[in-house]
N, C-alpha and C positions, 0 to 999 in steps of 0.2 A: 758373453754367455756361453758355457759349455753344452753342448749338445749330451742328452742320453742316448743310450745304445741303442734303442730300438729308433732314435732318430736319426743316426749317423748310418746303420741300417738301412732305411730309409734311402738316405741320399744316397748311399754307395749303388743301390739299386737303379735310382732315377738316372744316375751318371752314365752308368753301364748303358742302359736303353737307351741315352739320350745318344751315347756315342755313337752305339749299332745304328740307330735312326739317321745320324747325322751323315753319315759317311755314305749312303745309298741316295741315287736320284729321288726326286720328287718330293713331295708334301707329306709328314705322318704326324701321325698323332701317338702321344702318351698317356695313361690314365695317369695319375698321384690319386693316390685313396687313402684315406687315414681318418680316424673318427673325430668328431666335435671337441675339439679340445685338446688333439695329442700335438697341435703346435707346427699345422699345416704352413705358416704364414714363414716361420723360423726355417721350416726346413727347406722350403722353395728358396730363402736366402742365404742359407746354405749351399744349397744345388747353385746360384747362378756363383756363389764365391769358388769356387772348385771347377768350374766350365773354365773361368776367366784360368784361374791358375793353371788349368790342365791343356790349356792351349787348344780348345777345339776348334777352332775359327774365329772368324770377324763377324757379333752379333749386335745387334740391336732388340732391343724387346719392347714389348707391349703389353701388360696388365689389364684385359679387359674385368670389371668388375661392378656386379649390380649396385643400385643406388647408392651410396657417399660411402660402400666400403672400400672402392679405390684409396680414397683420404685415407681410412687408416689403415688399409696394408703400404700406403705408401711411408708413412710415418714406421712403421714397424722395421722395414727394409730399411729406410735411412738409418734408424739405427745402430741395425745389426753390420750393416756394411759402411760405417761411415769412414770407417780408412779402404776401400776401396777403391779400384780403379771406376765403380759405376756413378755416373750421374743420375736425380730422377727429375722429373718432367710430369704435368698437366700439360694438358695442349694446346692451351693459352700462351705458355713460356716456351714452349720448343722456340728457339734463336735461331734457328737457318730453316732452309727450305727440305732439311733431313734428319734422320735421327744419329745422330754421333754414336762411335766403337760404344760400346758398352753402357748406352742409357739405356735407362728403364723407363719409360710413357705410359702413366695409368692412367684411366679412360674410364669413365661410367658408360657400362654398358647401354644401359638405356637411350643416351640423350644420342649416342649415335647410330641407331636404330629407326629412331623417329622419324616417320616420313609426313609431307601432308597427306591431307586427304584424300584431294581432290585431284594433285598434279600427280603424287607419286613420288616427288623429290622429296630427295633428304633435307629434314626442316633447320639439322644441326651445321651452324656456318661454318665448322672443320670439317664435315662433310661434303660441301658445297662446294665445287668449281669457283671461284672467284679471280680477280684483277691480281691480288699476290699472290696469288698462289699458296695459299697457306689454309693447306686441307691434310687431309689424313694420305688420302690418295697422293698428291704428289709428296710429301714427308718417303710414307713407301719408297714409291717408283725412284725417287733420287736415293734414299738407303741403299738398295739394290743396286744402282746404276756406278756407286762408289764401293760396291765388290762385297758389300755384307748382308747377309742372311737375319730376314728377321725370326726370332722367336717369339710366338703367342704364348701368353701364360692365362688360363681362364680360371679366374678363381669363379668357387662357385659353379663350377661347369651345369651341374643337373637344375639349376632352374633357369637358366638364361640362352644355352647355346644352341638346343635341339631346335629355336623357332627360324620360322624360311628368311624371315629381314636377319639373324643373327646368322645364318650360312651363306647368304648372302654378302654380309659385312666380312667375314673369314675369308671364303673362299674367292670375290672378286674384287676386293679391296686391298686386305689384305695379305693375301695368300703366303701364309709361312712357309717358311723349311721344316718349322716342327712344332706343332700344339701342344702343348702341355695342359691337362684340362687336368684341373685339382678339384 
């Protein structure tokens, strides 16, 4: 699929920012803004095919995204990038205790959000401390521990990210090198 100009556009811009962002300490955030239909999904899989070739680091990602539109931006990105170096992943299938160079992990926002009522704890069992270890949180911590930085991608940003359980799941769970909120 060739990209049009005002999409290539696009990406040359997010590259730039994401470079500037990537190369100073600490945690940032990006906006992506583009309207209903100019092909937001295409061009995030653009931007992550041009990181990899541009050699910015050692990343792993994360696709946070409201109810079963993870499913299909995950299908849209296999796709586009199916000769790629990227892997994708639900969190059911992640095989180690981490996220490997260059997968992509989408994630419905929601169900990791969930807490009970009554306790407070997270209701979702990849959110949960358990006996394998096979949580969101350690996936993170072991990413990090083998020298790569994760990437947040939030599709949908304006109806999911601004609530205190989803700044919560960002900023101590998963705490990026760099948000990408589209």
């Amino acid at each position: 699929m060739e990209l049009k100009e005002y999409q290539k556009q696009a990406v040359a811009r997010l590259i730039e920012k994401s470079r500037s962002l990537l190369e100073k300490p600490g945690h940032h955030f990006c906006v992506f803004k583009a309207p209903t239909g100019s092909g937001k999904t295409i061009m995030i899989a653009e931007y992550l095919k041009q990181i990899t070739e541009e050699s910015l680091g050692s990343f792993s990602y994360i696709w946070l995204s409201g109810y079963d539109l993870h499913t299909q931006s995950r299908k849209k990105l296999e796709a586009y990038l199916s000769d790629s170096l990227y892997t994708f992943s639900f969190l059911e299938e992640v095989q180690t205790s981490r996220l490997d160079e260059n997968e992509v992990l989408f994630v419905n926002w929601h169900s990791l959000t969930k807490k009970d009522a009554t306790t407070g704890e997270y209701s979702n069992v990849y959110m949960r401390d358990n006996e394998y270890e096979r949580n969101l949180r350690t996936f993170v911590n072991n990413t990090r521990q083998e020298g790569r930085q994760i990437i947040l991608i939030i599709d949908e940003s304006h109806y999911h990210y601004w609530s205190e359980a989803s700044q919560d799941l960002v900023q101590n769970v998963i705490a990026p090198k760099l948000t990408v909120e589209v």
